[in-house]
C-alpha positions in Angstrom: 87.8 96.0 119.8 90.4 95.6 121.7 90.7 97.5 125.4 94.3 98.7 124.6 93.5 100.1 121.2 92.6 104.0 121.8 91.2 105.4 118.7 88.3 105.2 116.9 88.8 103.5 113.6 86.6 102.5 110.5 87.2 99.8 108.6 87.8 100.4 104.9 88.6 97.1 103.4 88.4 93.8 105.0 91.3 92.0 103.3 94.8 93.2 102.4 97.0 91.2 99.4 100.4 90.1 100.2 102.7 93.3 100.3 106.1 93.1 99.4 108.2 93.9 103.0 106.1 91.3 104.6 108.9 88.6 104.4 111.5 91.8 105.8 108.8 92.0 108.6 109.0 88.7 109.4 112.3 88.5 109.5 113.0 91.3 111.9 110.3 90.1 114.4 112.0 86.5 114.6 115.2 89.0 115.7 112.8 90.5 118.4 111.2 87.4 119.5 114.1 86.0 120.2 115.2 88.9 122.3 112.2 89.6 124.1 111.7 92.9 123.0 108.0 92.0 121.3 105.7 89.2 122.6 103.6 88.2 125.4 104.2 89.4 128.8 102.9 87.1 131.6 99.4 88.2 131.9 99.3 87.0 128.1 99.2 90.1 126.8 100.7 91.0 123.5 103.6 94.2 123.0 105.9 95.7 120.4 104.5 96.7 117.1 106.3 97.1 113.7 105.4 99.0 110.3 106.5 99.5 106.7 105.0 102.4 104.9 103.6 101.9 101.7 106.2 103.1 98.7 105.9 107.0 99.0 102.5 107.7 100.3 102.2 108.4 104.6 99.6 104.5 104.2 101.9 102.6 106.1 101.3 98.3 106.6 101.5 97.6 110.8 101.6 94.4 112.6 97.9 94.0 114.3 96.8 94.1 117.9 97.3 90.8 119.9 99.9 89.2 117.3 103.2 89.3 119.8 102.6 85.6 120.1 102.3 84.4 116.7 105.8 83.3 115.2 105.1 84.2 111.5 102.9 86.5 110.0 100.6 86.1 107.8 98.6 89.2 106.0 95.7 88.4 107.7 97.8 89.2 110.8 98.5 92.9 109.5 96.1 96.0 108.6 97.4 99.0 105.9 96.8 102.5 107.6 95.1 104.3 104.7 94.4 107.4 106.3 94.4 109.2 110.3 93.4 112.0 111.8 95.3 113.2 115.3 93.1 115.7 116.4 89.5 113.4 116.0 91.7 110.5 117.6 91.0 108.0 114.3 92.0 105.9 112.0 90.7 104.1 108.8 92.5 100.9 107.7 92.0 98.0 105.5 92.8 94.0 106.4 91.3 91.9 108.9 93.3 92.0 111.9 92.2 95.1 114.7 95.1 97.6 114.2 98.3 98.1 116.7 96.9 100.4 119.7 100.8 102.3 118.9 99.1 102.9 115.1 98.7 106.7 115.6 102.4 106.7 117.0 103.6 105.4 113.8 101.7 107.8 111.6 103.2 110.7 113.8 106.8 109.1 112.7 105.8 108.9 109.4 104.3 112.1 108.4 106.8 113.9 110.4 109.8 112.3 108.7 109.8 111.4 104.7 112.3 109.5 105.2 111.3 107.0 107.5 110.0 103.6 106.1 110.0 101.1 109.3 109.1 101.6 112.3 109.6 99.7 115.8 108.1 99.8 119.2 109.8 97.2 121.3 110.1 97.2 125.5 113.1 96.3 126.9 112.5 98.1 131.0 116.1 98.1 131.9 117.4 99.9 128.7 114.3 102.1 129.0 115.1 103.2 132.4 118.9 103.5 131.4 117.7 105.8 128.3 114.9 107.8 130.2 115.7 111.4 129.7 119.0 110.6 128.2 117.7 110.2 124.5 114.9 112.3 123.2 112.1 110.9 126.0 108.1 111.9 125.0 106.2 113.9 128.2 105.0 111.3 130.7 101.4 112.6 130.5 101.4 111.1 126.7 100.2 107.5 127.1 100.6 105.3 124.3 98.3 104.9 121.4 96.9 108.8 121.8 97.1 111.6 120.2 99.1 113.5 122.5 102.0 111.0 122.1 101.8 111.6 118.2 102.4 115.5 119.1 105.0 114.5 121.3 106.6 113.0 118.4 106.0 115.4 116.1 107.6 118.1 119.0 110.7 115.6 119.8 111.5 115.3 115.6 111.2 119.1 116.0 113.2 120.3 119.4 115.5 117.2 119.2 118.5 115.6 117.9 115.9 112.0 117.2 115.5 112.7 114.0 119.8 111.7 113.7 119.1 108.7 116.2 116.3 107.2 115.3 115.2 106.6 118.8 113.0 107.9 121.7 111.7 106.5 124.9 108.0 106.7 125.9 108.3 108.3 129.5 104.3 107.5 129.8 104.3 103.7 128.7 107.0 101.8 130.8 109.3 100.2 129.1 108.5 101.7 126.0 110.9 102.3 123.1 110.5 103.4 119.3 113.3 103.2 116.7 112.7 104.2 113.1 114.4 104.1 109.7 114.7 103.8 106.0 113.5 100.4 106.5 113.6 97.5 109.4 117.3 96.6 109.1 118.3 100.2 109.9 115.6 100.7 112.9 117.0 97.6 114.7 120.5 98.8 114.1 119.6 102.1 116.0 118.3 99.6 118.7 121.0 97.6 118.5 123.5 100.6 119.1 121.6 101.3 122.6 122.0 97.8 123.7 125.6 97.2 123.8 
């Protein structure tokens, strides 16, 4: 397991098939590749994390841990969240790959909001510090990947206007920025929007 992943996890399944917003997946990352907002940072280690859920159900399909410097993805490359629990700190997945360490912060998104069906973590340190407590910002004592970021999502959807902007900065995890929406092309819009 990787060192950066948090959780505890179980394995349910050791293959997933093809799923259909793989090629949408794909295709967004190539946009964030070539922006630098997911990768490899110097030290060679992989950031930025994206996710589809699965039709209706809170199962959600999420890029895998150490992928940021493959080009393409494959499904090998990807795990499906089939089922979480905050409070034990766990996860159960199927697929190959070892899951995002940000795969409990997508699961917060996605049971909090019905509507959300992408999800994006991306770092970009100088919009991150310009958006810092300007945009719904978690607590800096919730580090990525833990349970106590997933409340503070669940809180900011809650106590803040994110739930209309699709965005919030990760006080805790420099650099560290989550959009969401009713699929990929909308999350990367609300990025977008910050950007300019």
């Amino acid at each position: 397991m990787s060192h950066y992943v948090k959780f505890t996890d179980e394995r349910a399944g050791a293959d997933i098939a093809a799923f259909d917003a793989l090629a949408e997946l794909n295709a967004c990352r190539r946009k964030l590749l070539e922006q630098r907002l997911i990768g490899v940072d110097s030290n060679g280690v992989g950031f930025g994390n994206l996710s589809v859920r699965d039709g209706r159900t809170t199962s959600f399909y999420i890029t895998g841990s150490a992928t940021g410097a493959l080009a393409e993805l494959t499904p090998t490359d990807c795990v499906r969240v089939v089922a979480y629990d905050f409070e034990k700190n766990w996860l159960r997945y199927e697929g190959a790959a070892i899951p995002s360490s940000e795969s409990l912060t997508h699961a917060a998104i996605y049971e909090s909001d019905p509507t959300a069906a992408a999800v994006i973590h991306c770092h970009d340190s100088m919009l991150w510090r310009t958006l810092l407590d300007h945009l719904p910002t978690t607590s800096r004592a919730a580090a990525y990947g833990t349970p106590e970021m997933a409340y503070e999502i669940m809180r900011l959807l809650k106590m803040s206007d994110m739930r209309k902007k699709r965005i919030f900065v990760m006080a805790g995890h420099e650099g560290g920025i989550v959009v969401f929406g009713r699929n990929l092309e909308e999350a990367f819009n609300a990025l977008m929007r910050e950007r300019k």
